[in-house]
C-alpha positions in Angstrom: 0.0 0.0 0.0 3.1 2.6 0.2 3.3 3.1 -3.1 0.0 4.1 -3.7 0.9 7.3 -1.1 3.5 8.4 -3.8 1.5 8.5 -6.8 0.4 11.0 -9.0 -2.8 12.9 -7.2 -6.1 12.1 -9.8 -6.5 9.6 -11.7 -3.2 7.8 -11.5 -3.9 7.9 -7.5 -7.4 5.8 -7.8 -6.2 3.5 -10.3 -3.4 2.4 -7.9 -5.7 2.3 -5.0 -8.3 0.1 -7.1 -4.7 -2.2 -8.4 -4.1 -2.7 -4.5 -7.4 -3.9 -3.5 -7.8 -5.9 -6.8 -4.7 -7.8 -6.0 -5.4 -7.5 -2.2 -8.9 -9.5 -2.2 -9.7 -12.8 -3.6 -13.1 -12.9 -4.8 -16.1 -15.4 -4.1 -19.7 -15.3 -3.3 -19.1 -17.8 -0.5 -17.2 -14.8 1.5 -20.4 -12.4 1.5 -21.9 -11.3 4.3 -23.9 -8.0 4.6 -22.1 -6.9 8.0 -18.5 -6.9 6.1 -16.9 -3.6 7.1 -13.5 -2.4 4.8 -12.0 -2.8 8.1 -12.6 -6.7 7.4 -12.5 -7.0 3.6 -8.6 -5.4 4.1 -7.8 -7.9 7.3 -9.3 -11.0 5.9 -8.2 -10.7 2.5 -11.6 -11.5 0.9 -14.7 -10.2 -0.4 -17.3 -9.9 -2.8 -17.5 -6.6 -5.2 -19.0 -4.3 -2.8 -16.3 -5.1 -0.4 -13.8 -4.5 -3.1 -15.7 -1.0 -3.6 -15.9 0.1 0.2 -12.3 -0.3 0.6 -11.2 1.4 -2.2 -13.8 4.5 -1.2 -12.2 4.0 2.2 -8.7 4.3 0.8 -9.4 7.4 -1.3 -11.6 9.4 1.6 -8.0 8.8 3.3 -6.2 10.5 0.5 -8.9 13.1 0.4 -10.5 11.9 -2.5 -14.6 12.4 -3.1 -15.9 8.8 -3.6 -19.5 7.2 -3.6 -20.9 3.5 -3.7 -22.9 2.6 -7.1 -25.1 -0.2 -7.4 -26.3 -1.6 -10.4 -26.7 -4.1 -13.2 -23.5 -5.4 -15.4 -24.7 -6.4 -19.0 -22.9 -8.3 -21.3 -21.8 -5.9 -23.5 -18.2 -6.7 -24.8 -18.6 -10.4 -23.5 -17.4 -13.3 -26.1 -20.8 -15.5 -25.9 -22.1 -18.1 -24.3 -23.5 -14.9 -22.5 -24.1 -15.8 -18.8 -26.8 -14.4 -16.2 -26.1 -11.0 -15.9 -24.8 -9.8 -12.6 -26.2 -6.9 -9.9 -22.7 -5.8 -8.7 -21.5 -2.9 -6.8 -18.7 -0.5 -7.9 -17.9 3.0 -7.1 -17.1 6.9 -8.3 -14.2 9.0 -7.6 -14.3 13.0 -8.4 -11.3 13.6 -9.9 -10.8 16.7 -11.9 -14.3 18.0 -11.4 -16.0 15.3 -12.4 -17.1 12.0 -11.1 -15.6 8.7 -12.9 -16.3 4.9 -12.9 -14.0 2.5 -11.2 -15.2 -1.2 -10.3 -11.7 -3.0 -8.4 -13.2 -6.5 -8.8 -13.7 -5.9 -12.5 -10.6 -4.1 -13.2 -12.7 -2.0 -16.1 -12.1 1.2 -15.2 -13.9 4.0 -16.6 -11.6 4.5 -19.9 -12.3 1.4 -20.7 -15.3 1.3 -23.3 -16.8 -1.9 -21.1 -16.9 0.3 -18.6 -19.6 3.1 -18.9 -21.7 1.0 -21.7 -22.1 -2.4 -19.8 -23.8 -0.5 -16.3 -27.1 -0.1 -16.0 -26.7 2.3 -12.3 -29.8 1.5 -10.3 -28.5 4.2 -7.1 -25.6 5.9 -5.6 -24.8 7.1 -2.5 -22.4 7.4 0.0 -21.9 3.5 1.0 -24.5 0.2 0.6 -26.0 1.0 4.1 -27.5 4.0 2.0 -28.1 1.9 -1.2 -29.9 -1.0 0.5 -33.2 0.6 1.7 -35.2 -0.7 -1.2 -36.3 -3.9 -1.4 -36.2 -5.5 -5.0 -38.7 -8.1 -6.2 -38.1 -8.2 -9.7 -36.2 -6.5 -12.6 -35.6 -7.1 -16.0 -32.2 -5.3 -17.9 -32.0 -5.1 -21.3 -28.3 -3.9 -22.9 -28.0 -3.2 -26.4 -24.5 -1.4 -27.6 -24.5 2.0 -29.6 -22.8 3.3 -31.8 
């Protein structure tokens, strides 16, 4: 984690934040658990994608860096077929520059990325998932067609 404290401020800054936890975590749906604090993601060393989200927006609130929790749908734009289920993941925003961009660390796709931006369907934002998870889903249906 030291060398992320030496990089570039911006963009350079998040992306090394989201390499850390990307290499930091190991992902699997068997670790979920909704009372998973960054704290505990970072310590244990395993996660799911919001926990890969909340410690990276914990990392850049350290370094002074405006970042929010996003939850939403991942299509399968950009995906060689068979195309599989799709998947409700969570990712997050950093401000940089004076405006907000993508970054999803359990992805790796940031936002220059074309998969990126076209492949999210954003259901909320806010600040972490405690704010995101008021709403109770029954049912959706997500289409994603690619423009040109």
């Amino acid at each position: 984690m030291e060398a992320v404290w030496h990089t570039t401020p911006g963009w350079p800054r998040v992306q090394a934040i989201c390499d850390f936890v990307h290499n930091h975590i190991a992902f699997g749906y068997a670790h979920a658990r909704a009372t998973m604090t960054a704290w505990e993601a970072f310590n244990e060393g395993k996660g799911v994608c919001r926990d890969y989200a909340h410690l990276a927006i914990a990392f850049c609130r350290c370094m002074n860096i405006p970042a929010r929790y996003c939850t939403g749908y991942l299509g399968d734009i950009g995906m060689p077929p068979p195309y599989a289920a799709g998947d409700f993941a969570g990712w997050f925003e950093a401000y940089i520059g004076g405006r907000w961009y993508t970054f999803d660390c359990a992805q790796q796709h940031p936002a220059d990325r074309p998969r990126a931006d076209r492949a999210r369907a954003r259901c909320r934002r806010r600040a972490d998932h405690a704010d995101v998870r008021a709403n109770t889903l029954l049912s959706f249906t997500v289409f994603t067609d690619e423009v040109a």
